[in-house]
C-alpha positions in Angstrom: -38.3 -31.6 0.8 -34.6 -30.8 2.7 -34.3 -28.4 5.2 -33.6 -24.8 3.9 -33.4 -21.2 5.4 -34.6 -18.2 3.1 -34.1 -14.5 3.9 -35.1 -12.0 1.0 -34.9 -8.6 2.4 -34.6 -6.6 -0.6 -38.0 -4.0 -0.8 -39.1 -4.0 -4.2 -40.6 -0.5 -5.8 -42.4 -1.8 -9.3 -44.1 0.0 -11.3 -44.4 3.5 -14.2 -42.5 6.0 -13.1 -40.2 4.8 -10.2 -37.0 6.2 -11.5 -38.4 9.3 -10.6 -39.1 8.4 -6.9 -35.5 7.2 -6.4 -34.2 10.4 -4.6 -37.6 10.2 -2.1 -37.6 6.7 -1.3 -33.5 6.5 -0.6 -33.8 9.7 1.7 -36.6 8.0 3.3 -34.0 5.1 4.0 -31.4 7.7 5.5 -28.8 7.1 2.7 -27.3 10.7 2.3 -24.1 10.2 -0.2 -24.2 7.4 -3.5 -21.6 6.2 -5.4 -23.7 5.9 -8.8 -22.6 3.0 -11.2 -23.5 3.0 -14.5 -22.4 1.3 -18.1 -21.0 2.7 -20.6 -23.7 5.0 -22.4 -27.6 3.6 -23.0 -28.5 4.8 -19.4 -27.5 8.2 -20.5 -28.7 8.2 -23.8 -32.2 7.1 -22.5 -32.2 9.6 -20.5 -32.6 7.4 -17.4 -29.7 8.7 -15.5 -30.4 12.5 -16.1 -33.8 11.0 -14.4 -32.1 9.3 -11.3 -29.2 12.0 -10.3 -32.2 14.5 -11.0 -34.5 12.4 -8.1 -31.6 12.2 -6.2 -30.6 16.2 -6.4 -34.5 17.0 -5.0 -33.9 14.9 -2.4 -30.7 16.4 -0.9 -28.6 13.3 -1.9 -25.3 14.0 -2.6 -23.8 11.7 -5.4 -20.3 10.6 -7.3 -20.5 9.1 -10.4 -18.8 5.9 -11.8 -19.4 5.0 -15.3 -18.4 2.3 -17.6 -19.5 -0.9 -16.7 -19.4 -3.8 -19.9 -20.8 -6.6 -20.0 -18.9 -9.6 -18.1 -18.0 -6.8 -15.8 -14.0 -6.5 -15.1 -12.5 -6.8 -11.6 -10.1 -3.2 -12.8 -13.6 -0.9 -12.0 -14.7 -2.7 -9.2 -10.8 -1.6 -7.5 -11.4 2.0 -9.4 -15.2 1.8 -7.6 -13.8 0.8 -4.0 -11.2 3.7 -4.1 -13.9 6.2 -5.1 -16.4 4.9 -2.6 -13.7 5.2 0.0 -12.5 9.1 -0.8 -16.1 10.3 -1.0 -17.7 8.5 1.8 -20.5 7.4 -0.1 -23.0 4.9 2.5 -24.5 3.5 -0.4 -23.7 2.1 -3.9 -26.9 2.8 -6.3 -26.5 0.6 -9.6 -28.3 1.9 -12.3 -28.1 -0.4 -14.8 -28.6 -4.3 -15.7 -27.0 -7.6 -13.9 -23.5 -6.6 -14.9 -23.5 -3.2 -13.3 -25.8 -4.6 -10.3 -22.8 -7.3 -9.7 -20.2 -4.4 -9.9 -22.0 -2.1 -7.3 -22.3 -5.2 -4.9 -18.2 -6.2 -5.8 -17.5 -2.6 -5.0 -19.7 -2.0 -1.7 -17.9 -5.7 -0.1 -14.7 -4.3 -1.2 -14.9 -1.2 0.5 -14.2 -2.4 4.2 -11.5 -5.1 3.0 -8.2 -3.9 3.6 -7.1 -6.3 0.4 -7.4 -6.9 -3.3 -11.1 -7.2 -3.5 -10.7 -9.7 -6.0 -9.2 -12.0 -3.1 -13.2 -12.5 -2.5 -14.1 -13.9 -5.4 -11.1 -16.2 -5.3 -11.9 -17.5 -1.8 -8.8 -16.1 -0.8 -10.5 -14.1 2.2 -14.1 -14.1 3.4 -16.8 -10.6 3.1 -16.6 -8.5 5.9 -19.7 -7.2 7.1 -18.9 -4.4 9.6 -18.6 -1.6 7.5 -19.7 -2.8 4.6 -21.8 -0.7 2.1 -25.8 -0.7 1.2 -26.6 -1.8 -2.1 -29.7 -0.3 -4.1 -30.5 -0.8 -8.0 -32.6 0.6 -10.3 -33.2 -2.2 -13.0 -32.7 -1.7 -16.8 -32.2 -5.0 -18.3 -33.9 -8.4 -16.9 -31.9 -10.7 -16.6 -29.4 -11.9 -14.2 -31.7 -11.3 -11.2 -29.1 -9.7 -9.3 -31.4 -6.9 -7.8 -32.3 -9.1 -5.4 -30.2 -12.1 -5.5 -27.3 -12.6 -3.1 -24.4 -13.7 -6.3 -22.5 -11.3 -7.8 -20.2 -12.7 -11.4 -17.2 -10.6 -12.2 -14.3 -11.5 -14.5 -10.8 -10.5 -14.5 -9.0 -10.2 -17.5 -5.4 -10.7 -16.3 -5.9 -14.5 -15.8 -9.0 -15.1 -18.0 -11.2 -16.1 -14.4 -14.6 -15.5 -14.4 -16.1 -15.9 -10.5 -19.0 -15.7 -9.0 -19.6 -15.1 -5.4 -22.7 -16.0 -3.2 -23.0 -14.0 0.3 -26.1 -12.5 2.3 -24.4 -9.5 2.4 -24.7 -8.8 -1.5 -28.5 -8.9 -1.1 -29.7 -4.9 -2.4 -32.5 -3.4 0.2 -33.7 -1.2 -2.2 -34.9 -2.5 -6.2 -36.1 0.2 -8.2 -38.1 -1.3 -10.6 -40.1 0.4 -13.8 -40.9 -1.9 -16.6 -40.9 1.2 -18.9 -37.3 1.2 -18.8 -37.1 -1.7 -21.0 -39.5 -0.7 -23.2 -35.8 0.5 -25.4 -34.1 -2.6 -25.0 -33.3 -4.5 -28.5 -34.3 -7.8 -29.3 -31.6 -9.8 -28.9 -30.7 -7.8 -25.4 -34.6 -9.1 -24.2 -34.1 -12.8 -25.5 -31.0 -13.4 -24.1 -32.1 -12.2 -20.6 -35.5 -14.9 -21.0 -33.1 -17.2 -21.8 -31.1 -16.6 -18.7 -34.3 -16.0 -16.2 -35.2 -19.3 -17.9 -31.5 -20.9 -17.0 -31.6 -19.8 -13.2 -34.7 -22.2 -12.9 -33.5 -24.7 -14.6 -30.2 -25.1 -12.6 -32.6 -25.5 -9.5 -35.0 -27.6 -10.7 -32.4 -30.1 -12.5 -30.6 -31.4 -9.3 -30.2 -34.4 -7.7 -33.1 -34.2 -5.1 -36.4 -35.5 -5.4 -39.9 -33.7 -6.4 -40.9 -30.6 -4.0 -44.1 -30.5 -5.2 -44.3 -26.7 -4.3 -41.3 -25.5 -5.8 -41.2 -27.5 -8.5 -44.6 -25.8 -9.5 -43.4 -22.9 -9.0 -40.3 -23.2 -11.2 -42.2 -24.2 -13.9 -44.9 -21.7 -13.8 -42.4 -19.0 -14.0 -41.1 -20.8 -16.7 -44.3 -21.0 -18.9 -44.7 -17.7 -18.5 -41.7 -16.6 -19.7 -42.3 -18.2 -23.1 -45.6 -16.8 -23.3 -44.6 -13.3 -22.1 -41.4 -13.2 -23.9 -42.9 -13.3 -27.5 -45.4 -10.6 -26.5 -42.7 -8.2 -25.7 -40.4 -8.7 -28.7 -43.5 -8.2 -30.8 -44.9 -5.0 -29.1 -41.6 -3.7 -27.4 -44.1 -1.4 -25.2 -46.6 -3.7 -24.5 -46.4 -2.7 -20.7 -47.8 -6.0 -19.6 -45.7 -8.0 -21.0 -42.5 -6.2 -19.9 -43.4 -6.5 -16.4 -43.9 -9.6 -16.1 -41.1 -10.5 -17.9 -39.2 -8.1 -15.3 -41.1 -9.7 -12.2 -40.3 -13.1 -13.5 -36.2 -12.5 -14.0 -36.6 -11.5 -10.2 -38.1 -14.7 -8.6 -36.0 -17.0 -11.1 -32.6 -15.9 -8.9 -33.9 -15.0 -5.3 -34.0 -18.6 -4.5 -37.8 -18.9 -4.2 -37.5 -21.3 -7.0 -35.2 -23.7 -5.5 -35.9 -24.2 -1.8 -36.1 -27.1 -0.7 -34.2 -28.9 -4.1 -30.7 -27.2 -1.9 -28.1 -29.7 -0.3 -27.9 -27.8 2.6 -30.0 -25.1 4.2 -28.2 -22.4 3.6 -26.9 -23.3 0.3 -28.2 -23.0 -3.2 -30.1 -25.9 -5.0 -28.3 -27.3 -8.1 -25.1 -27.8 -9.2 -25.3 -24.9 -12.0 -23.3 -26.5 -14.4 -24.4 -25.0 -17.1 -23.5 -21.8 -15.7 -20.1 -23.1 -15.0 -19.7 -24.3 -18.9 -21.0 -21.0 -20.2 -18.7 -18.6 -17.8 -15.6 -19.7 -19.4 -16.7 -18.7 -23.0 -17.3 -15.3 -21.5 -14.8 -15.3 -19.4 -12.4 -15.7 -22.6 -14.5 -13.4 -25.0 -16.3 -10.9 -23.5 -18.2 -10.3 -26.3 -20.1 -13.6 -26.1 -23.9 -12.4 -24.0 -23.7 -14.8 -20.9 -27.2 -15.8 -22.2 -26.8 -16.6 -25.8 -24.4 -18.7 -24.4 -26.6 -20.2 -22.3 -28.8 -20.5 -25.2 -26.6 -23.3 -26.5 -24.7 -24.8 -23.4 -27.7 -25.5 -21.3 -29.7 -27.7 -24.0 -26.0 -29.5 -24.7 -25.5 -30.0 -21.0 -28.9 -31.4 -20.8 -28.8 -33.9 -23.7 -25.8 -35.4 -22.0 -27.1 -35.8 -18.4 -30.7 -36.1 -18.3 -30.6 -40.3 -18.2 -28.6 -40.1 -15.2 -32.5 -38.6 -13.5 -34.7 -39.4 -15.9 -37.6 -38.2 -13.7 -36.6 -34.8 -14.0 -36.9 -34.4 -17.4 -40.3 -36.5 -17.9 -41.8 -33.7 -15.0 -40.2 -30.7 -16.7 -41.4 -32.2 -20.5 -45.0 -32.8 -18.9 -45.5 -29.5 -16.8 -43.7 -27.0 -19.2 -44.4 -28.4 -22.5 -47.2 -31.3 -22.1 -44.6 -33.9 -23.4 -45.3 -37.0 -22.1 -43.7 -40.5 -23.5 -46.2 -42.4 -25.5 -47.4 -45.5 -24.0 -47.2 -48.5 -26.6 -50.1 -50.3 -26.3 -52.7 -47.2 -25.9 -50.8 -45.4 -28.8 -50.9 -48.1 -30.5 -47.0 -47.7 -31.2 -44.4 -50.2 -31.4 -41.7 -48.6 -29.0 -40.4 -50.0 -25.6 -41.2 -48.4 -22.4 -37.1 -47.2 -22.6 -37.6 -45.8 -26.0 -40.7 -43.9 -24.9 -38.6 -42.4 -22.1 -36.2 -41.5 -24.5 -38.1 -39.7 -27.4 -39.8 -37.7 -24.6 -36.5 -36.8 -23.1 -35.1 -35.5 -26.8 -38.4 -33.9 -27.7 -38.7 -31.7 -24.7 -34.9 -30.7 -25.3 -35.7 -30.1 -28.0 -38.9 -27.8 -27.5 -36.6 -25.8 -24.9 -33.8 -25.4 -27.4 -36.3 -24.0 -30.4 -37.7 -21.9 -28.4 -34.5 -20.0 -27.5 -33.8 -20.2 -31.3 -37.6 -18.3 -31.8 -36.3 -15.6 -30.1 -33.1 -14.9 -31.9 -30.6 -16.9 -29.9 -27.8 -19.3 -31.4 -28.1 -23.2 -31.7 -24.3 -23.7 -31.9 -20.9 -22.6 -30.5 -20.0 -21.6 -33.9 -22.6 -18.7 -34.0 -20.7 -17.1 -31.0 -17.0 -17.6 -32.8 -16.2 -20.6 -30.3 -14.0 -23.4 -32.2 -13.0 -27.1 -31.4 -9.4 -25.1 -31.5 -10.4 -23.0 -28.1 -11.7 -25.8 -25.9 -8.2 -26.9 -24.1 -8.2 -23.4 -22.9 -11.8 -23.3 -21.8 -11.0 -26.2 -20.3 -8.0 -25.3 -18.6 -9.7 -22.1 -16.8 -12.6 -24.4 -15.6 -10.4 -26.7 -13.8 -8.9 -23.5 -12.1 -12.8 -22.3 -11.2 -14.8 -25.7 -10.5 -11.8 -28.1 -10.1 -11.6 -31.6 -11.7 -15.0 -32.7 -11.1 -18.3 -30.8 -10.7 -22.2 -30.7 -10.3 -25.1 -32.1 -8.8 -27.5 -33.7 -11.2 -24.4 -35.7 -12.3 -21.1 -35.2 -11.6 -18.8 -33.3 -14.3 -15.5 -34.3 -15.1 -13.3 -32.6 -17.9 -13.5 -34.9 -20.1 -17.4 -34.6 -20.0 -17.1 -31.1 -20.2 -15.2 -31.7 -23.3 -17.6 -33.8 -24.7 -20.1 -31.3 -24.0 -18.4 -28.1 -25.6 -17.9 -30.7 -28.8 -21.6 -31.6 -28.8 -22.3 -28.1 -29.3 -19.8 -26.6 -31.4 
């Protein structure tokens, strides 16, 4: 196990009913003006915001509204979100919305004491400042990205066709607001690809280059099984309470780093490369349109077919402790297969039981679902090499023309 340090300071409020607590518990806190960030129109349809800015009213909050968030959120509100932030002296950003609109309250409440382009910080062109530096609180609709209590925030900028992420301390909420109920309205394909992405923020972790943590791994792959047995309960019974909670629970622990520590380089860094994260951004990052987890859906299973050799290990203890795979062993099977061929089939077949499953839920096997052609990959490529540079990962090191061979696989 390697050395790590783990600070999770965000206080969680789960359970029925929380929206309508949001106004108490921030007062509570001593916030006294929020800038209110919000998508572009299920919040308000659902009623959900009527129910925060009502909470927050009866509690003497003041609050400015900022709405219209998308998916793959764009750097253009974030700047919009600083400047508001700024002329209404807001001390707190409240995102009401999913991963998307938690990343853009956290871009916006960094950007607020940066004298520059706030997109210089996701460029590594200047560093977060923390004097003066807004609270960030959420109230989660869609699980998913984790970001209500994870310190990333992933936001894209049109202009150059960049997707970046950004990992700081200081984009860690305080406050999670957290009602299960709220997804209850969520469609199908919304619910699956946020498994599949709870499901992908293990996996980075677990697939990296260090050996067995016997702790953590368990962990990761508890929170794995229970995602496949929770997340066909709730896309059967969309209001089966139960399911939906822990379904919400689990998208929180798969990105606060509980399921990695120990598996990190460096104690204060974050285990795995996340290359598959890396893949999948740039198909976002040059269609919007493509849901960062049905990507994932197909990237992750076609990174792992072509890497898993280089640590065989890992995918033998995933195969056993997720799915019960284990290779066959020749002479008690009674099989004629060498002990490498064994390895092998075991290798393929748990790929294999990840990628069906993603499928069971309504996700895409192929690139070619989403739109993506062979045509597009130069430019993927091209915008990679500006975000992760020539060569890449952890589990096994990336290069472009792997990458290539990769997006091809999956097309």
């Amino acid at each position: 196990m390697n050395d790590f340090t783990f600070f999770s300071p965000t206080r969680f409020v789960f359970g029925r009913g929380v929206t309508d607590r949001v106004g108490d518990e921030l007062a509570s806190a001593g916030y006294a003006h929020a800038l209110v960030v919000y998508g572009q129109g299920s919040v308000v349809r659902t009623g959900t915001l009527g129910r925060v800015l009502a909470s927050l009213d009866a509690a003497g909050i003041a609050h400015t509204e900022l709405a219209g968030v998308r998916p793959n959120p764009e750097v253009g509100l974030v700047r919009e979100g600083v400047t508001l932030a700024r002329e209404c002296g807001a001390d707190l950003v409240l995102g009401v919305g999913g991963g998307s609109v938690i990343d853009t309250a956290k871009a916006i409440a960094l950007g607020v004491p940066y004298e520059g382009d706030v997109w210089d910080l996701f460029v590594g062109a200047a560093s977060p400042v923390a004097e003066g530096k807004l609270d960030v609180a959420s109230v989660l609709t869609i699980p998913a990205a984790g970001s209500e209590a994870s310190a990333s925030a992933v936001i894209t900028n049109d202009a150059c066709q960049l997707k970046r992420g950004l990992s700081s301390e200081l984009h860690r909420p305080v406050i999670a607001f957290m009602d299960p109920e709220l997804t209850f309205t969520l469609p199908p394909y919304q619910t699956a690809a946020g498994v599949t992405d709870m499901i992908a923020h293990v996996m980075e972790r677990y697939f990296s280059s260090v050996g067995p943590v016997p702790v953590t791994d368990n962990i990761a792959c508890a929170l794995v099984r229970a995602l496949m047995q929770e997340a066909p309960r709730a896309l059967a019974d969309p209001e089966d309470y139960d399911a939906r909670a822990n379904v919400m629970w689990a998208g929180t622990l798969a990105h606060n780093d509980l399921a990695g520590l120990g598996r990190n380089a460096s104690p204060a860094g974050r285990a795995g490369g996340w290359e598959s994260h890396a893949l999948e951004h740039e198909l976002s990052a040059h269609d919007a349109s493509i849901t960062h987890g049905a990507g994932l859906a197909v990237i992750f299973p076609a990174w792992l077919r072509y890497v898993w050799a280089d640590r065989p290990e890992r995918i033998l203890s995933f195969g056993r402790d997720v799915f019960g795979i284990e290779p066959v062993d020749a002479e008690a099977d009674g099989v004629d297969v060498t002990p490498e061929e064994a390895v092998r089939d075991a290798a393929e077949a748990t790929i294999d039981a990840l990628q069906d499953f993603f499928v069971s839920m309504g996700m895409p096997r192929t690139l070619g679902e989403l739109g993506v052609t062979a045509e597009q990959i130069p430019a993927l490529l091209a915008t990679l090499e500006q975000n992760k540079g020539a060569e890449f990962g952890d589990l096994r090191r990336i290069t472009l023309d792997d990458a290539r061979a990769i997006y091809e696989s999956a097309l």
